[in-house]
VEXKOLRO-745190 format. One record per residue (C-alpha): residue in one letter; z, x, y. Coordinates in steps of 0.1 Angstrom, whole numbers, plus 5000, padded with zeros to 4 digits. Each point is the difference from the previous one (the first is absolute). Example, Ala and Ser with C-alpha at 12.3 -4.5 7.8 and 13.67 -1.06 7.14 Angstrom:
% residues 2
(a; (5078; 5123; 4955));
(s; (4993; 5014; 5034));
//
This chain:
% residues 349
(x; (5113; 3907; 4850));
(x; (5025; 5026; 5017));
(x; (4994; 5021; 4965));
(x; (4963; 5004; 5006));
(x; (5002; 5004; 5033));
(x; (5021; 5028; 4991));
(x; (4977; 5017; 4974));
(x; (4974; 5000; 5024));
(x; (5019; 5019; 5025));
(x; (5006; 5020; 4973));
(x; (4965; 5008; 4990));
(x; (4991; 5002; 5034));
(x; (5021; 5031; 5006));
(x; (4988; 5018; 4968));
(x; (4964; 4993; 5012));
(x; (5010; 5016; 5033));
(x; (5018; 5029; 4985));
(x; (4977; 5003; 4973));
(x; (4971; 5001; 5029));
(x; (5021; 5023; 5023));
(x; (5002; 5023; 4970));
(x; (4961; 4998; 4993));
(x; (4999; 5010; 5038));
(x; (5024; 5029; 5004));
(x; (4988; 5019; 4969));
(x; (4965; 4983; 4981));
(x; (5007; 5028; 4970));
(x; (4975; 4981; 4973));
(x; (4974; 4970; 4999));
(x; (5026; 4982; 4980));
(x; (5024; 5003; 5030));
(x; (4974; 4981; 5019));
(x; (4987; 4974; 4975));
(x; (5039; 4988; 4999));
(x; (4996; 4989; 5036));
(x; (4995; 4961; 5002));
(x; (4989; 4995; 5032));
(x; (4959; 5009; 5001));
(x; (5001; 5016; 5033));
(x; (5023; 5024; 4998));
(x; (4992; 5007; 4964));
(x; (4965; 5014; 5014));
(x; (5018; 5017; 5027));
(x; (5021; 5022; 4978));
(x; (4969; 5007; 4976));
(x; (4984; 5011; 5033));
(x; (5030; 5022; 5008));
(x; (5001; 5014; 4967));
(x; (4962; 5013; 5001));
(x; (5004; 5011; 5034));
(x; (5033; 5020; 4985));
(x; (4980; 5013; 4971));
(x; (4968; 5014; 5021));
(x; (5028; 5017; 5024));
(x; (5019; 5017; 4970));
(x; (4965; 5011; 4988));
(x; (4987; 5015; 5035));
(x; (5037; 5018; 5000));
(x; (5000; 5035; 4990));
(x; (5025; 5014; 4976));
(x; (5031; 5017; 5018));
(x; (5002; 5035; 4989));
(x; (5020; 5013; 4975));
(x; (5029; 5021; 5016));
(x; (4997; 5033; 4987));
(x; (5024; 5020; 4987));
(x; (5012; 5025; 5029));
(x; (4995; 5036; 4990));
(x; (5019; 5027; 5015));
(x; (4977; 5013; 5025));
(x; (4995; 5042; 4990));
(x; (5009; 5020; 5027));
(x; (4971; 5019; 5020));
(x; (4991; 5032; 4986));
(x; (5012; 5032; 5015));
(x; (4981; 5023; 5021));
(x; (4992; 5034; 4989));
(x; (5025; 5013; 5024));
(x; (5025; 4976; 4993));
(x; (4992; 5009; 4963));
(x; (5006; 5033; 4999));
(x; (5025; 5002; 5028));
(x; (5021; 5027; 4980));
(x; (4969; 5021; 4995));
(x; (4990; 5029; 5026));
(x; (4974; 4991; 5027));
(x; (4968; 5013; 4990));
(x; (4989; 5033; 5016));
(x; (4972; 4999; 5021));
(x; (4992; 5027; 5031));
(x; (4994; 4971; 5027));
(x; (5034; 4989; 4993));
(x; (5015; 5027; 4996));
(x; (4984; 5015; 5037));
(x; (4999; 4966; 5012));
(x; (4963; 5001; 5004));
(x; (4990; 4962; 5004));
(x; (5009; 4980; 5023));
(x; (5024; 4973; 4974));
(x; (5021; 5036; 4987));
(x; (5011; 5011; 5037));
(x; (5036; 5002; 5004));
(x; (5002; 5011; 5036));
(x; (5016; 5029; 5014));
(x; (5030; 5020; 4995));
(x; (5002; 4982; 4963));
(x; (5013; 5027; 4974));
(x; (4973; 5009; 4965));
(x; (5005; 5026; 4974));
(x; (4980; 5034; 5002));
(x; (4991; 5021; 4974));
(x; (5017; 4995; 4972));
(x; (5043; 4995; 4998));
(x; (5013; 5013; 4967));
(x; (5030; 5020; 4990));
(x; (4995; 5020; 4966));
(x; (5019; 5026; 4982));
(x; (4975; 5031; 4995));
(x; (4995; 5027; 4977));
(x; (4984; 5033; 5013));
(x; (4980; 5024; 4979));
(x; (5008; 5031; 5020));
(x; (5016; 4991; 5033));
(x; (4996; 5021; 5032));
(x; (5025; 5024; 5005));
(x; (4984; 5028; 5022));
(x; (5008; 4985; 5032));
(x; (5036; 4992; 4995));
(x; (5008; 5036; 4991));
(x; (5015; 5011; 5030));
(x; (5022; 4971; 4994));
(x; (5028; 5010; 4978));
(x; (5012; 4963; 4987));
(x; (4962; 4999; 4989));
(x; (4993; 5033; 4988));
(x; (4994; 5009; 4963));
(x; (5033; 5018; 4998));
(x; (5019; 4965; 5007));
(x; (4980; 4984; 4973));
(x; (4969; 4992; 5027));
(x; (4985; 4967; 5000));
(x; (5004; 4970; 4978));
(x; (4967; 4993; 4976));
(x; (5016; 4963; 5004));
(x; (5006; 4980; 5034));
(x; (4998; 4966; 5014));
(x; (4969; 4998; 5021));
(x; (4990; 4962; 5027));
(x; (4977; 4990; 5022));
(x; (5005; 4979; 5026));
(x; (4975; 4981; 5026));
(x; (4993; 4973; 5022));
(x; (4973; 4991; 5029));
(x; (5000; 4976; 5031));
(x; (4969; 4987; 5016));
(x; (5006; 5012; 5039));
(x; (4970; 4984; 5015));
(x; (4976; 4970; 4989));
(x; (4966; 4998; 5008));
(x; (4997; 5033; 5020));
(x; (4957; 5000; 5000));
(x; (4972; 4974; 4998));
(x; (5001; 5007; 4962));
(x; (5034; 4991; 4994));
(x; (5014; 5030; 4998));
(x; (5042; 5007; 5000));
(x; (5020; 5025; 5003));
(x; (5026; 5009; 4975));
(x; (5034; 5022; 5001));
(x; (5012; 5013; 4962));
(x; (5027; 5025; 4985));
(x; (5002; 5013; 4965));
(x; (5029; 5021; 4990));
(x; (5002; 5021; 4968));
(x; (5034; 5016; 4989));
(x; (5008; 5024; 4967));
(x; (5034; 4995; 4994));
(x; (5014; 5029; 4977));
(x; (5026; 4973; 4986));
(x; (5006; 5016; 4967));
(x; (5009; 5039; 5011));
(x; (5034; 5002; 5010));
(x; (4997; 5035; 5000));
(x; (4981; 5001; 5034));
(x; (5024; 4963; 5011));
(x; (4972; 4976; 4995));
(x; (4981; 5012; 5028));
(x; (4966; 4977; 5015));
(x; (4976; 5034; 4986));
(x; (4969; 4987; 5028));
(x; (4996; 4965; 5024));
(x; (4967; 4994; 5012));
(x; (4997; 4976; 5029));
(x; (4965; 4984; 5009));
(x; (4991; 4979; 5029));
(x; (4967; 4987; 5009));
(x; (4978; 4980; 5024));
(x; (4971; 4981; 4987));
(x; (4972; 4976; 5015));
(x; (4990; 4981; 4974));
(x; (4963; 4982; 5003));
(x; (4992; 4970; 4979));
(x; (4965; 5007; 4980));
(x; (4978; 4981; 4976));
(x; (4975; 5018; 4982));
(x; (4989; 5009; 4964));
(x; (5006; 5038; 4991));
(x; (4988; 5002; 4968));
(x; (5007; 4967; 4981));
(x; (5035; 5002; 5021));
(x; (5009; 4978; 5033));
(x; (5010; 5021; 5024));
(x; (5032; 4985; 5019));
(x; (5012; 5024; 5031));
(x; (4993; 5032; 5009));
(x; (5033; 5020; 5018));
(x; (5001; 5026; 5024));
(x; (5032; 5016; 5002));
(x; (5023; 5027; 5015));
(x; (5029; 5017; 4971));
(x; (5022; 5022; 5010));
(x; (5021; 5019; 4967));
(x; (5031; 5022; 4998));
(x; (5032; 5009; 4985));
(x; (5020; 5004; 5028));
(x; (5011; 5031; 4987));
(x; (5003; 5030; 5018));
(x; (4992; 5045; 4995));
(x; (4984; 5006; 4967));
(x; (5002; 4957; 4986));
(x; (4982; 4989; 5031));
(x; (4970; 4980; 4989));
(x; (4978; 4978; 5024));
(x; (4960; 4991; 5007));
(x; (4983; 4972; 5019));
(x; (4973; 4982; 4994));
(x; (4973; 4972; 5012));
(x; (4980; 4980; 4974));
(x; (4978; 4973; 4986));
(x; (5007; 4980; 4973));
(x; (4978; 4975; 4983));
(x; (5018; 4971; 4983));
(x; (4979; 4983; 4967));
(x; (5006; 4972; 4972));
(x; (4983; 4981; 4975));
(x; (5017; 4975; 4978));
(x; (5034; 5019; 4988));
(x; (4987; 5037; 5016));
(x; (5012; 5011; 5032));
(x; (4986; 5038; 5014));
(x; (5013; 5018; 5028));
(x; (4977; 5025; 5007));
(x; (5010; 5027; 5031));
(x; (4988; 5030; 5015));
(x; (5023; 5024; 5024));
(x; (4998; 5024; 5032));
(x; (5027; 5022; 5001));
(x; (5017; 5005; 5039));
(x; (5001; 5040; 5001));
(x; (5032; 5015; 5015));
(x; (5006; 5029; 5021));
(x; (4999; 5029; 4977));
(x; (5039; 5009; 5007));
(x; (5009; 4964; 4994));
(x; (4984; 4994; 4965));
(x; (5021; 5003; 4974));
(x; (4973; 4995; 4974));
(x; (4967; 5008; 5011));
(x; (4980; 5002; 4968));
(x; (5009; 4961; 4994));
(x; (4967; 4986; 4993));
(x; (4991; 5023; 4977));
(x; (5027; 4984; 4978));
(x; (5002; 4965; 5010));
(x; (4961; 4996; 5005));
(x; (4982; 4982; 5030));
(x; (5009; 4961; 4981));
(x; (5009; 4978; 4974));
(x; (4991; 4972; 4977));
(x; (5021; 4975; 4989));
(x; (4991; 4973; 4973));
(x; (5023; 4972; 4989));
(x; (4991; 4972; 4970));
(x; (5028; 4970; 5000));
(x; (4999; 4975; 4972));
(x; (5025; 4976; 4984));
(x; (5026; 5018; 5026));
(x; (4991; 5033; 4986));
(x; (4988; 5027; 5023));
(x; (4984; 5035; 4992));
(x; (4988; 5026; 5025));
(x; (4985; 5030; 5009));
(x; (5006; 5022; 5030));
(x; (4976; 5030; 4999));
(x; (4993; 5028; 5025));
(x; (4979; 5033; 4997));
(x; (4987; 5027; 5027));
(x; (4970; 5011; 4980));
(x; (4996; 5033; 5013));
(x; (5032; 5011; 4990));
(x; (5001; 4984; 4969));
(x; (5035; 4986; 5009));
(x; (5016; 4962; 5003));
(x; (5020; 4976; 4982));
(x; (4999; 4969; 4973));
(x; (5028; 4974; 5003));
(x; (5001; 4973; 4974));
(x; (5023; 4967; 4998));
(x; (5005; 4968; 4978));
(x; (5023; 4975; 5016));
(x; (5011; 4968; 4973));
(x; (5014; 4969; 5013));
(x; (5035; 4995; 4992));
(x; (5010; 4971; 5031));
(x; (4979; 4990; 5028));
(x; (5003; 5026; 5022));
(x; (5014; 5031; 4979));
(x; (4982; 5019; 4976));
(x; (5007; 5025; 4976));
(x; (4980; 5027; 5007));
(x; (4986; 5033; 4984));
(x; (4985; 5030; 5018));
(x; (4982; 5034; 4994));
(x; (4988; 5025; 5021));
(x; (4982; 5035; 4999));
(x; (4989; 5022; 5026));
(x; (5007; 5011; 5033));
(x; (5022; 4981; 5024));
(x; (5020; 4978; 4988));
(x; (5022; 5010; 5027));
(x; (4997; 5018; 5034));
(x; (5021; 5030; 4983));
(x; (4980; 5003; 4974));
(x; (4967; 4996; 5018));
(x; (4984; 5030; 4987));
(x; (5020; 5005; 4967));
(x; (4985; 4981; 4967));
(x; (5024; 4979; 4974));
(x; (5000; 4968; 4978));
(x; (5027; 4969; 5003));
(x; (5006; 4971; 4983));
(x; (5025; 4974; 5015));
(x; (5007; 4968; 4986));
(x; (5021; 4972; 5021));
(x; (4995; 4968; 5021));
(x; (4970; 4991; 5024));
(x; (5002; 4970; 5027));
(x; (4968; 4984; 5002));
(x; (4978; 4988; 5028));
//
């Protein structure tokens, strides 16, 4: 009697466990037909189609994808070309618009800054003559020398007039170095020293199929500071028209010499030489830059052509070739004609 009493304790906890197991986790329909007792037999089928709807109306977690390396943002054009020159452009370069101002008293180049080694044709020996280290008889001048240019500008005053006008200050200095002629101990042959005053006026018109940029009115003052018989000097006031279009710049200019007192000018007939202007066009491309500096009085037939080719060879320094034939290439030789070729180094701006 004990030993069935004992098997059904026995069966009753596999029923329970069996049931508790049907309860936790109704996997299949065979899981629930095992159950004995009716109730919760329908209970877990109940469970298990309440389960199965739920796992249907579930959507599918997402497969994790695989992480990429994330590319890293492209570069800027600037940031791009960092180690490439600043493109040229005349309202940058006179700080015409409003984002290119730099304020006052900020240093720019002028003109151009190069140092060449030239050849002359037929240098000018007539006014050195009463000079004996430069006379013919001590060998004269040296066909070769080591010419430079150099020049800077400062803005003085910002926004001087209702059309933006401002005032600049700038200095150009050309020296001819007789480097190579011991004979006369390396002497500078001619210095020229240029300052100049120049309100420059923001424009924008079409002149034709060219934006005009500025036009400048300015005050240049030129010598030698040389004295007697090498004394060269002349003032002037002008207006210059600045011009581009795509990788063309033209500096167009037109002159009023300052006259002296008879007994002060060293060089009256000036003009005649040097003309009443000038013209200057430049073409940049691919760091490349050739120009043209021409000037002409047309009724004396007389004036200058001054040609150059600059190559990149670093950011800022280029090598640089130039030519030039006419009058005035220097103050000295204002009213004598020759041809030069020099070939050196040009910083760019």
């Amino acid at each position: 009697m004990s030993s069935l009493r004992h098997a059904r304790s026995i069966s009753f906890l596999l029923l329970v466990s069996g049931s508790a197991i049907a309860l936790e986790k109704p996997a299949t329909l065979a899981d629930c037909a095992s159950i004995v007792e009716s109730s919760q037999r329908l209970d877990c089928f109940d469970r298990l189609a309440a389960s199965s709807t739920r796992q249907g109306n579930e959507r599918p977690e997402p497969a994790v994808a695989r992480t990429q390396p994330t590319p890293a943002p492209a570069a800027s054009a600037g940031e791009a070309h960092a180690d490439e020159p600043e493109t040229f452009s005349l309202g940058k370069h006179w700080e015409l618009d409003a984002d290119s101002k730099r304020g006052v008293f900020a240093f720019r180049p002028h003109n151009q800054n190069y140092l060449l080694t030239t050849y002359n044709s037929s240098p000018n020996t007539a006014p050195y003559l009463p000079f004996k280290n430069l006379s013919p008889g001590a060998k004269g001048l040296s066909r070769s020398e080591i010419a430079f240019q150099l020049g800077f500008k400062m803005k003085m005053l910002e926004d001087i007039t209702d059309q933006h006008a401002d005032l600049w200050f700038g200095y150009t200095q050309q020296s001819y170095w007789q480097a190579y002629n011991r004979g006369a101990s390396s002497a500078f042959r001619e210095t020229n020293y240029q300052p100049e005053l120049m309100a420059v006026v923001p424009v924008n018109f079409n002149v034709l199929g060219m934006k005009a940029r500025f036009v400048n009115f300015g005050f240049v003052h030129q010598s030698n500071g040389q004295a007697s018989t090498l004394s060269r000097s002349w003032n002037r006031l002008y207006v210059q028209a600045g011009l581009e279009k795509d990788n063309v710049t033209v500096l167009a200019r037109v002159w009023k010499r300052l006259d002296e007192r008879r007994a002060d000018d060293d060089n009256p007939d000036m003009v005649d030489y040097m003309g009443h202007g000038d013209i200057e066009v430049k073409y940049r491309a691919d760091g490349h830059e050739m120009s043209l500096l021409a000037r002409r009085n047309f009724h004396t037939g007389r004036g200058a052509l001054q040609a150059g080719w600059a190559l990149p060879l670093s950011n800022q320094l280029k090598g640089y070739l130039q030519v030039f034939s006419g009058y005035g290439q220097s103050l000295i030789d204002y009213n004598y004609s020759q041809k030069s070729i020099g070939l050196g180094f040009l910083l760019s701006y």
